[in-house]
FIBA-797659 format. One record per residue (C-alpha): residue number from 1; residue in one letter; x negated, y, z negated. Coordinates in Angstrom, 3 decimals. Layout:
N
REC   nr  rest        px        py        pz
REC  NUM     a         X         Y         Z
...
# end
This chain:
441
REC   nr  rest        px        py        pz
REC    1     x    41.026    12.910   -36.119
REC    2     x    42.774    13.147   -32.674
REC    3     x    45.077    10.821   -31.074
REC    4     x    44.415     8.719   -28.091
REC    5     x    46.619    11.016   -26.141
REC    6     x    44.467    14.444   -26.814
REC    7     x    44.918    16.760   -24.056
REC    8     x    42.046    16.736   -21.383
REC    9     x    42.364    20.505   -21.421
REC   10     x    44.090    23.419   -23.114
REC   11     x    44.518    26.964   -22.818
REC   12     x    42.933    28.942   -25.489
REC   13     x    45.530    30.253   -27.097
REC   14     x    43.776    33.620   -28.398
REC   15     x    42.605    34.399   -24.346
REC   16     x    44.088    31.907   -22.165
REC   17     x    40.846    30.719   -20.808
REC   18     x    40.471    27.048   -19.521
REC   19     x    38.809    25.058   -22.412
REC   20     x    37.659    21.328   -21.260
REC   21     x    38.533    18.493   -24.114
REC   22     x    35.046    16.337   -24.054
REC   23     x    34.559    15.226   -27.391
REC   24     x    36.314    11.886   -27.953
REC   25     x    38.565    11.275   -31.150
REC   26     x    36.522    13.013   -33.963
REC   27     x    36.252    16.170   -33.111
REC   28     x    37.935    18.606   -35.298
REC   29     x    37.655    21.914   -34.097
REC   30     x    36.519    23.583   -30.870
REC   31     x    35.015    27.061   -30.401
REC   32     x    35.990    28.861   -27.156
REC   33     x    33.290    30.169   -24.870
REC   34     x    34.930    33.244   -23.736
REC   35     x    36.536    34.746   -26.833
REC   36     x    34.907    33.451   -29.417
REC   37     x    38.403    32.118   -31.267
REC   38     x    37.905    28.924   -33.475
REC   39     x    40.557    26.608   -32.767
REC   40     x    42.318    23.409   -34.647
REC   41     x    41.535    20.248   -32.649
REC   42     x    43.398    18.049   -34.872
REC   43     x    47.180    20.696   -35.409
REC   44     x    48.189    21.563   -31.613
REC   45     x    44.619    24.278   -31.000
REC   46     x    46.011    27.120   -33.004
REC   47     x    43.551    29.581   -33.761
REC   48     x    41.874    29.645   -36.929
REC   49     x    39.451    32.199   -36.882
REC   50     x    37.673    34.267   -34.603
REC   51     x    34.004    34.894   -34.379
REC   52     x    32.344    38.117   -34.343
REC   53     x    30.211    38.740   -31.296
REC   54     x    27.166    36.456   -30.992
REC   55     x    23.796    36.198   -29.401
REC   56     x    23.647    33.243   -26.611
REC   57     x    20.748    31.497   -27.523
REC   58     x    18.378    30.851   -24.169
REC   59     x    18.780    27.302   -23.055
REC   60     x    19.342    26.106   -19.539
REC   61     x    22.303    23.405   -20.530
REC   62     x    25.757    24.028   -20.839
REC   63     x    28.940    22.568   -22.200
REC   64     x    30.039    19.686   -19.709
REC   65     x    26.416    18.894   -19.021
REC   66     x    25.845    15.334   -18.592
REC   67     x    22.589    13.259   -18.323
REC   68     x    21.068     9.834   -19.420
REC   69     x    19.711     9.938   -23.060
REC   70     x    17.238     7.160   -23.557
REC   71     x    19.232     5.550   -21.072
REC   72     x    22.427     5.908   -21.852
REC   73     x    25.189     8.618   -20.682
REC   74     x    26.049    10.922   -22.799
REC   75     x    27.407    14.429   -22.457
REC   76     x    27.053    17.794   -23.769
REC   77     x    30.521    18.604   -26.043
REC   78     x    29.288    21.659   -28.507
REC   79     x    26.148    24.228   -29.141
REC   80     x    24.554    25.585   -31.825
REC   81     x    21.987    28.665   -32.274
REC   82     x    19.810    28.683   -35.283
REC   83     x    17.433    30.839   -36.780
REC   84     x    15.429    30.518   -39.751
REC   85     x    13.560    33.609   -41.103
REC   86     x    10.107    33.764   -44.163
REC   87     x     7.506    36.059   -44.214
REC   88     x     8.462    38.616   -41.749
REC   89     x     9.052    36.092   -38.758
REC   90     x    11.817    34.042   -37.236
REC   91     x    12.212    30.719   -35.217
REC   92     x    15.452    29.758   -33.034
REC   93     x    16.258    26.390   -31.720
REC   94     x    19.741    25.476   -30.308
REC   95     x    21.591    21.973   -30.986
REC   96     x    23.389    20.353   -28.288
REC   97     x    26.245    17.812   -29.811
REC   98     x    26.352    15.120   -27.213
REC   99     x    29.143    12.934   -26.924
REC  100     x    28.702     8.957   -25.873
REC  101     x    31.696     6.949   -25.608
REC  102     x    29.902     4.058   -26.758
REC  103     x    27.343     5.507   -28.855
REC  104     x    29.081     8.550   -30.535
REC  105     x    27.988    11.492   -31.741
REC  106     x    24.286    13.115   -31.140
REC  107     x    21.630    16.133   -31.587
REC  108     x    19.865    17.471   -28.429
REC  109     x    17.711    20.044   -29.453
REC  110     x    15.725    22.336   -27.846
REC  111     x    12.677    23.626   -29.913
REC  112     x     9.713    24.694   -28.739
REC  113     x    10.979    23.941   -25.150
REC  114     x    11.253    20.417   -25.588
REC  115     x    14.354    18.422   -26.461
REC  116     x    14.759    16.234   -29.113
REC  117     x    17.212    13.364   -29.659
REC  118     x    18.318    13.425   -33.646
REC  119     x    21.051    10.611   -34.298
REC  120     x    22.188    10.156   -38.205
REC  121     x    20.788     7.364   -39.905
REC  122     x    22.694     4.885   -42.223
REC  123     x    20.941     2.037   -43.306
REC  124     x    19.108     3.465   -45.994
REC  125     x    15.804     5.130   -46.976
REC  126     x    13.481     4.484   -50.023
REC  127     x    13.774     6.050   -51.709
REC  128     x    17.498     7.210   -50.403
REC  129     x    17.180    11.216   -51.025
REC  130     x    14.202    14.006   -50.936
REC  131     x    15.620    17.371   -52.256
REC  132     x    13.616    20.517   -52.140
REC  133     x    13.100    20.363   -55.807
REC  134     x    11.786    17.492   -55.514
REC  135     x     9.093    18.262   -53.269
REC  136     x     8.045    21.522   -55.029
REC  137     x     7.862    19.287   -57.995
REC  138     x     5.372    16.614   -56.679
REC  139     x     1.846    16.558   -56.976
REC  140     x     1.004    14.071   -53.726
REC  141     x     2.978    14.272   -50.817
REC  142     x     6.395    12.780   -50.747
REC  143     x     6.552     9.447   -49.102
REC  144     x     9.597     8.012   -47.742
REC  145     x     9.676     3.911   -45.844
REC  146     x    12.366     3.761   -43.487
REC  147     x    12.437     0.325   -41.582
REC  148     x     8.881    -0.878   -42.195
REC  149     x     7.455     2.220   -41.261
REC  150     x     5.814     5.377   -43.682
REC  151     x     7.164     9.102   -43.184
REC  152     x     4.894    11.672   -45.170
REC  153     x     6.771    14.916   -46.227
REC  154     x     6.015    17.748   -43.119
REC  155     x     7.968    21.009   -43.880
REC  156     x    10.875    22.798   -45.372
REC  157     x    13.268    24.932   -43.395
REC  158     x    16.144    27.300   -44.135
REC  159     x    18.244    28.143   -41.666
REC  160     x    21.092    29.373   -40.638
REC  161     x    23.833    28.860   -37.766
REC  162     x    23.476    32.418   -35.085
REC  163     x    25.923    30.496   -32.621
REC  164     x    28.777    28.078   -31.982
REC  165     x    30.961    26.948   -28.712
REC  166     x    32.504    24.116   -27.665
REC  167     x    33.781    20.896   -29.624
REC  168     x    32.604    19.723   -33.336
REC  169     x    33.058    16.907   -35.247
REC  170     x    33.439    19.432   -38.311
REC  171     x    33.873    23.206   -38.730
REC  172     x    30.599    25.143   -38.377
REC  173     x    30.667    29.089   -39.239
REC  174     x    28.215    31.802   -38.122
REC  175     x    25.998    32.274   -41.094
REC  176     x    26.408    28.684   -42.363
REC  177     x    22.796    27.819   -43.830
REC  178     x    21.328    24.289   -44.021
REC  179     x    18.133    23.217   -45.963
REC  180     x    15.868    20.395   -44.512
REC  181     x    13.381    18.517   -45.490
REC  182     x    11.141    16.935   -42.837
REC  183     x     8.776    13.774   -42.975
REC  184     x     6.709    12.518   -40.413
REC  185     x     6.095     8.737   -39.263
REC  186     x     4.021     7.866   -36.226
REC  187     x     6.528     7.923   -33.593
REC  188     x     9.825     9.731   -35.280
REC  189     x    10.644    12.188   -37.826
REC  190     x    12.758    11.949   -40.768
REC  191     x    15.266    14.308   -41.490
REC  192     x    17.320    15.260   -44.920
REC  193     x    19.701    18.083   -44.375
REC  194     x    22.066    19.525   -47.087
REC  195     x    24.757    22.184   -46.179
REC  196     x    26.822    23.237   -49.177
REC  197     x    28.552    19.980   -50.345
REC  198     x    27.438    18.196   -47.423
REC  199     x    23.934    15.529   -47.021
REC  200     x    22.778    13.676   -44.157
REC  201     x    19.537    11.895   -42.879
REC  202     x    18.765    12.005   -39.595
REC  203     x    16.389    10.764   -37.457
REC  204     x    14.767    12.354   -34.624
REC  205     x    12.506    11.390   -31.751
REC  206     x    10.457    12.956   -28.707
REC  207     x    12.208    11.392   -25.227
REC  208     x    10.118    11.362   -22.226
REC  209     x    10.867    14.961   -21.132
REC  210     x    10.385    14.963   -17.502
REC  211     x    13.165    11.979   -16.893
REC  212     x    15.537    13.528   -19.297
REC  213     x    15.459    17.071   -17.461
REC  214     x    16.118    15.107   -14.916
REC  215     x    19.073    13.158   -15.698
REC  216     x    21.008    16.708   -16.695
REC  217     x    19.973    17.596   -13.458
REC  218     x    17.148    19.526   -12.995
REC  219     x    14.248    18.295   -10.546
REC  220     x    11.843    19.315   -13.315
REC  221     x    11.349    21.075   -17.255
REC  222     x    12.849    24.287   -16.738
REC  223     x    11.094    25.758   -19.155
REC  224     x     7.543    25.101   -20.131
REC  225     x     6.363    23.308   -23.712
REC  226     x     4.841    25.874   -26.162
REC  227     x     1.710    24.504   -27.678
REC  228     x     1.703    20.341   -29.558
REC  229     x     4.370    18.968   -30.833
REC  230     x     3.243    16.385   -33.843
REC  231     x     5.520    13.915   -31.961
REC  232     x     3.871    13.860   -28.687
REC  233     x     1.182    11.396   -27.639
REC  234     x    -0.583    13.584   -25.457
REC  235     x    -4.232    11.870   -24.566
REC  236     x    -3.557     9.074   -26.745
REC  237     x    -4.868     5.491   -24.971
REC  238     x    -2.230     2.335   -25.264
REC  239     x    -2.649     0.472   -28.071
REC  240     x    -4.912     2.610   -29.432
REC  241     x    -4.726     0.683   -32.715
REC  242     x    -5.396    -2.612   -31.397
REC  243     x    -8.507    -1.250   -29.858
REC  244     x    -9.553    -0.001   -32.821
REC  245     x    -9.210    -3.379   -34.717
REC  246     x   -10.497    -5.294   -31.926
REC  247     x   -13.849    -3.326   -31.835
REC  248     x   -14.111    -3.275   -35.218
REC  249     x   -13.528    -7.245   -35.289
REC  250     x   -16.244    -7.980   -32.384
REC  251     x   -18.241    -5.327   -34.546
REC  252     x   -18.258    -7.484   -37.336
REC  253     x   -18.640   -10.928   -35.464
REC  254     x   -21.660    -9.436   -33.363
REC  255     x   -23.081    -8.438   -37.064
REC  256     x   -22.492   -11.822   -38.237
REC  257     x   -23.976   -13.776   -35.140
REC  258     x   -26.999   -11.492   -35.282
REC  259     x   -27.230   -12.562   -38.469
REC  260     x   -27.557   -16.453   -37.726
REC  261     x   -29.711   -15.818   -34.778
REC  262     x   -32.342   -14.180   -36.963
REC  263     x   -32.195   -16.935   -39.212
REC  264     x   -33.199   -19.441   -36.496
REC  265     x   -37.145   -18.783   -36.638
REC  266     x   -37.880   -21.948   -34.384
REC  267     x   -40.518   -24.164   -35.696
REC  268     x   -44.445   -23.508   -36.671
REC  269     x   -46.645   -23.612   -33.673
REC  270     x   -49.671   -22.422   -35.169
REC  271     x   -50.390   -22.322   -38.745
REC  272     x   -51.602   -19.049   -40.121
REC  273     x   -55.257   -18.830   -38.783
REC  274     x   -57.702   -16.506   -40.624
REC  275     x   -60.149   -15.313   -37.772
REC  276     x   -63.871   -13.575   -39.300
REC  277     x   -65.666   -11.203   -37.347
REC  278     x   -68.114   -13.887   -36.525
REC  279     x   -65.011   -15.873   -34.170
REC  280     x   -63.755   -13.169   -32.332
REC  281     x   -63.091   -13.186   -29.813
REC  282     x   -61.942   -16.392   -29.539
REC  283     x   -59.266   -18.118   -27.371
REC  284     x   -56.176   -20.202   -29.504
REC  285     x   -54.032   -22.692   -27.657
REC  286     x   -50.281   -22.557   -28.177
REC  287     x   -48.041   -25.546   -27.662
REC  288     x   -44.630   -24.758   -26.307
REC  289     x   -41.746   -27.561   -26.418
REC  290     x   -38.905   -25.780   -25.446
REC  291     x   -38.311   -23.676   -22.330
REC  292     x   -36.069   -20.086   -22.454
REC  293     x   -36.504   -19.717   -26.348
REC  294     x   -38.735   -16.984   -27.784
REC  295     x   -42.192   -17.523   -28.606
REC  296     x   -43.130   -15.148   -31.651
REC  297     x   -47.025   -14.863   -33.059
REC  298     x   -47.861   -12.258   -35.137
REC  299     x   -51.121   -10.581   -36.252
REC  300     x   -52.108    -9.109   -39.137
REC  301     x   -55.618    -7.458   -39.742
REC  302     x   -57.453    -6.912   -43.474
REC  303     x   -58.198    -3.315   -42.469
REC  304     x   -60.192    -0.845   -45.279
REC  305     x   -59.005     2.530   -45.953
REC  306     x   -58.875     5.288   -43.034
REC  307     x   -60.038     2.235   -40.248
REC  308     x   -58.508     0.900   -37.220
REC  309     x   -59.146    -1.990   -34.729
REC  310     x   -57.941    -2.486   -31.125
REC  311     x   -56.198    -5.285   -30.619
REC  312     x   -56.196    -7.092   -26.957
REC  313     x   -54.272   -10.164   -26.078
REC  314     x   -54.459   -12.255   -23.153
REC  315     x   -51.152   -15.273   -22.514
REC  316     x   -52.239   -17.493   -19.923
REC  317     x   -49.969   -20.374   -18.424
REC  318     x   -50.017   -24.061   -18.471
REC  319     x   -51.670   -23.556   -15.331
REC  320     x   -54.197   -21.177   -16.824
REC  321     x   -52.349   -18.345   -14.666
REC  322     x   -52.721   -15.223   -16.847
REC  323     x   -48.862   -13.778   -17.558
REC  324     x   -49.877   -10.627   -19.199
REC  325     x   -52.014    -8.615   -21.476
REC  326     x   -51.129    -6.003   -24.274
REC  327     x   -53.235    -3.858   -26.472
REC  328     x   -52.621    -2.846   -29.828
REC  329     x   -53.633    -0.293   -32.158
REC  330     x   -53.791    -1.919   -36.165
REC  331     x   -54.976     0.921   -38.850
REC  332     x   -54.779     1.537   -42.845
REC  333     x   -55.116     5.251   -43.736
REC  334     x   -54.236     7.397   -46.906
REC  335     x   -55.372    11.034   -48.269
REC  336     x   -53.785    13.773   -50.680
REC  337     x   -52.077    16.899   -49.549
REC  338     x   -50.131    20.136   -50.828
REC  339     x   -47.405    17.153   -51.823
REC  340     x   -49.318    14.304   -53.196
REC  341     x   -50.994    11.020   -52.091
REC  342     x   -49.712     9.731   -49.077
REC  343     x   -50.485     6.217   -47.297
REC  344     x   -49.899     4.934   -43.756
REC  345     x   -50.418     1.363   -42.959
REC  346     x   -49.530    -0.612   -39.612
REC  347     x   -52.009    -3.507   -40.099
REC  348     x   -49.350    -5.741   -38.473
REC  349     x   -48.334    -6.402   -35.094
REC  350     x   -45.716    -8.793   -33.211
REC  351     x   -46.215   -10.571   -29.907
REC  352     x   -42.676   -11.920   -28.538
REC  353     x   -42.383   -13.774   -24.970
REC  354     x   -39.783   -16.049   -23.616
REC  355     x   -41.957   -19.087   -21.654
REC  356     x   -40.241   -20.206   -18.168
REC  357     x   -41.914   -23.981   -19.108
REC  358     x   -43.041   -25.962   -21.572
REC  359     x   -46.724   -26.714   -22.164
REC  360     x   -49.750   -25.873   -23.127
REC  361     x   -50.217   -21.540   -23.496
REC  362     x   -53.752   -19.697   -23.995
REC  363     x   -53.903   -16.804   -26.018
REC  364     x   -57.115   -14.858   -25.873
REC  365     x   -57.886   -12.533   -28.897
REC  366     x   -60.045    -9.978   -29.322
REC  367     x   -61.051    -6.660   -31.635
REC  368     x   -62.960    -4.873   -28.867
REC  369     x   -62.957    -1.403   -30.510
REC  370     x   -63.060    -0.222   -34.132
REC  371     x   -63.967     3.248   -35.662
REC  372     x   -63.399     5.056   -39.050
REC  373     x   -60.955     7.732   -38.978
REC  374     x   -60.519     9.450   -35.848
REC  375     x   -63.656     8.236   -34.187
REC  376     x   -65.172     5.055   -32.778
REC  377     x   -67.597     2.977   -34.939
REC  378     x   -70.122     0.820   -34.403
REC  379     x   -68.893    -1.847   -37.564
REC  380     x   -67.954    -5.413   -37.679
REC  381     x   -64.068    -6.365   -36.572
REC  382     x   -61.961    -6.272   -39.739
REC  383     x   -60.386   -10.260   -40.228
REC  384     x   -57.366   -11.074   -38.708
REC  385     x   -54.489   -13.947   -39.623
REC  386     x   -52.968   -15.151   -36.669
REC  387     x   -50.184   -17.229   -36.719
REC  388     x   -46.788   -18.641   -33.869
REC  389     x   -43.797   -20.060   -34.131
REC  390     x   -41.882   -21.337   -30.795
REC  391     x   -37.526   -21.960   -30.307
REC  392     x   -36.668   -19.293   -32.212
REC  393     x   -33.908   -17.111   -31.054
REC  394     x   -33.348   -13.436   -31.144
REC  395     x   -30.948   -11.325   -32.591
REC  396     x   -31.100    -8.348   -30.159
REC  397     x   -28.523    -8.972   -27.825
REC  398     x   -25.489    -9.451   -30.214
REC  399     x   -27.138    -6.389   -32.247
REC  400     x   -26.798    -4.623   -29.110
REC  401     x   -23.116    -5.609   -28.690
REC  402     x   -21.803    -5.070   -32.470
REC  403     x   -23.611    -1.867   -32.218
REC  404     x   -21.688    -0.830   -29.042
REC  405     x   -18.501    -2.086   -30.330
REC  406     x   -18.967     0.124   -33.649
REC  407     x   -19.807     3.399   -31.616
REC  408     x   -16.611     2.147   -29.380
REC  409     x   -14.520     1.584   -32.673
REC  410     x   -15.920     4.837   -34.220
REC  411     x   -15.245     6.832   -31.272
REC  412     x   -11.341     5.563   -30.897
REC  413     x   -11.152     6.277   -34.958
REC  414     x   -12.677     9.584   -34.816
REC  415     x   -10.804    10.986   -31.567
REC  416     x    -7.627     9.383   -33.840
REC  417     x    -8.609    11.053   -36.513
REC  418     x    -8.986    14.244   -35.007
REC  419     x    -5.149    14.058   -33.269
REC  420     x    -3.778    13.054   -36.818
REC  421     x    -5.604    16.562   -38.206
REC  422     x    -3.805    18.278   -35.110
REC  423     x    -0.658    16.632   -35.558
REC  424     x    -0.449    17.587   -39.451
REC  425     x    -2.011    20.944   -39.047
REC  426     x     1.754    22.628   -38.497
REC  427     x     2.451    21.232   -42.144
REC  428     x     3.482    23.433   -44.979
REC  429     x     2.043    20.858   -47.738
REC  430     x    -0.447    23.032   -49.323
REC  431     x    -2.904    20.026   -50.981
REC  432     x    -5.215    19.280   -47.866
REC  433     x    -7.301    16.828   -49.586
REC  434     x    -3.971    14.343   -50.001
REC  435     x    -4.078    12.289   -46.834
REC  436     x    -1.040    11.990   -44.940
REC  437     x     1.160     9.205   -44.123
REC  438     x     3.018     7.926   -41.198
REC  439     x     1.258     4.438   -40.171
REC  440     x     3.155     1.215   -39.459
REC  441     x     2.803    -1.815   -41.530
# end
């Protein structure tokens, strides 16, 4: 570790070029830019090595770079290339160490054209390690909690280091691999890295991109994002969650008060009335107490096989005003085809009005037409049971809303089911019918 009274510059001693001192007291060795020599930050900055040529990885920031990082300043002290390499292809990603005076050491990586902000984590995971056997041995996907939240095993990566400059807190190499083990939680990933002797667990999140370019100085992303990240949020709604539960919960309470409101019938009216042939039509009074609640009668007709009747009803007013008419067609038929006997009955029908008064309704009935089949007959009307019941209340409207609230809910879970699949499609797990993790308690 340095002393308080490290240099705020040196000469690098292999090439004399001006090297900056950024990287506060625990930096150990620094790399130099121009020449490549690895110096001793910790025994005067004598050379310890020096570094075959190496390719600059592309990334717009540069050593002495300084921006806001989730608000708080931090600057840019060392970089790292890495590549890792499987089945004939090859990803790079540099790491930017970022120094904060009051919040140490930190990752800025740029992947995929985005940065990410990876800071170690010590207070713990359960359980505390996943190791690479350990996932190749497991038949479900690994599941780590970390601070009330899930992480769900993502990918494996071996890679190795294809650059160095500028301050570290340890002594990186050109060729140095690392092997890490990623899991995925809903807003962060989790990170266990092993390097030789060395373990750490990191955590890493997505910052918003635009304001962070910004702090480090550029107006906007130099560099466009390739494809979805499994960290971004991209077309997700705010609490997104809560409206799920919240539709699902007036969902449930719409179910349940269309429930009760079927259950209120209202009170008899008129009794069931058997009507012959001989009393139709005929003219039955009905005799409403209660204003704004539904008036139900219903009809049913003693029909033979292949008949139907016409049904015609007439509602007048207290005043003997008629309100409306409606026709209906009752009929019993049945016959054998290529698959069997088959029977169709609708000898039942439902009136349902809402009366603006109480008082004294007429209800003119009538079986005007008949016929046997297809055709009209001349034949007697077929009986018919009439009976009313008046303040009973109808389960339509809240029907209505818990079915809205369920296509709302369904939608929201479906569309969030569908990003989920998207965000877990990058994953190397091989078992697709084990469902991934990553929700909050």
């Amino acid at each position: 570790m340095k002393s308080a009274s490290s240099p705020a510059a040196i000469s690098c001693p292999n090439c004399g070029a001006g090297l900056n001192v950024l990287g506060g007291g625990r930096v150990v060795s620094q790399i130099c830019g121009y020449c490549s020599s690895e110096l001793d930050a910790v025994a005067g900055y004598r050379v310890l090595s020096k570094f075959a040529e190496m390719p600059r990885p592309e990334t717009p920031l540069k050593i002495g770079d300084s921006g806001k990082v989730l608000g708080v300043d931090h600057q840019i002290i060392g970089i790292l290339g890495w590549r890792e390499e499987a089945d004939g292809k090859s990803w790079d990603w540099t790491d930017h160490l970022i120094y904060s005076p009051t919040h140490g050491y930190s990752w800025l990586t740029l992947e995929a054209r985005r940065l990410f902000l990876t800071r170690r984590w010590r207070q713990g995971t359960q359980p505390g390690w996943v190791s690479e056997i350990a996932v190749e041995t497991s038949t479900s996907r690994p599941q780590v909690r970390l601070a009330g939240q899930s992480y769900a095993y993502y990918e494996t990566s071996k890679a190795r280091i294809t650059f160095a400059e500028g301050e570290f807190t340890w002594r990186p190499h050109i060729g140095d691999r690392a092997t890490t083990i990623t899991l995925l939680g809903s807003d962060a990933m989790l990170s266990f890295t092993e390097t030789g002797a060395e373990r750490e667990v990191e955590r890493t999140v997505l910052p918003p991109q635009t304001a962070l370019w910004q702090s480090f100085g550029f107006a906007a992303a130099p560099v466009r994002a390739l494809g979805r990240h499994p960290l971004e949020t991209i077309g997700e709604p705010p609490n997104e969650r809560f409206l799920i539960a919240a539709a699902a919960a007036f969902a449930g309470l719409g179910l349940l008060l269309s429930a009760v409101f079927a259950s209120m019938s209202g009170h008899q009216i008129l009794p069931p009335t058997r009507l012959s042939a001989a009393q139709l039509p005929v003219e039955l009074p009905l005799e409403v107490d209660q204003a704004g609640r539904l008036t139900v009668v219903n009809f049913r007709g003693d029909l033979n096989d292949n008949t139907w009747a016409w049904l015609e009803v007439t509602v007048s007013d207290p005043d003997d005003q008629p309100m409306f008419q409606i026709g209906r067609e009752l009929g019993r038929f049945s016959g054998h085809d290529s698959d069997g006997s088959w029977t169709e009955s609708y000898e039942g029908s439902q009136l349902r009005f809402r009366p603006e008064e109480p008082g004294r309704y007429m209800m003119e009935i009538d079986l005007p037409e008949r016929g046997i089949g297809e055709t009209t007959a001349t034949m007697p009307p077929p009986p018919l049971t009439v009976s009313a019941r008046a303040g009973a209340a109808t389960a339509f409207p809240t029907l209505g809303l818990a079915t809205l609230f369920a296509l709302i809910g369904g939608g929201l879970f479906l569309r969030r089911s569908l990003r989920e699949k998207e965000r877990w499609s990058g994953s190397d797990w091989e078992d697709e019918d084990t469902d991934a993790g990553g929700d909050d308690d």
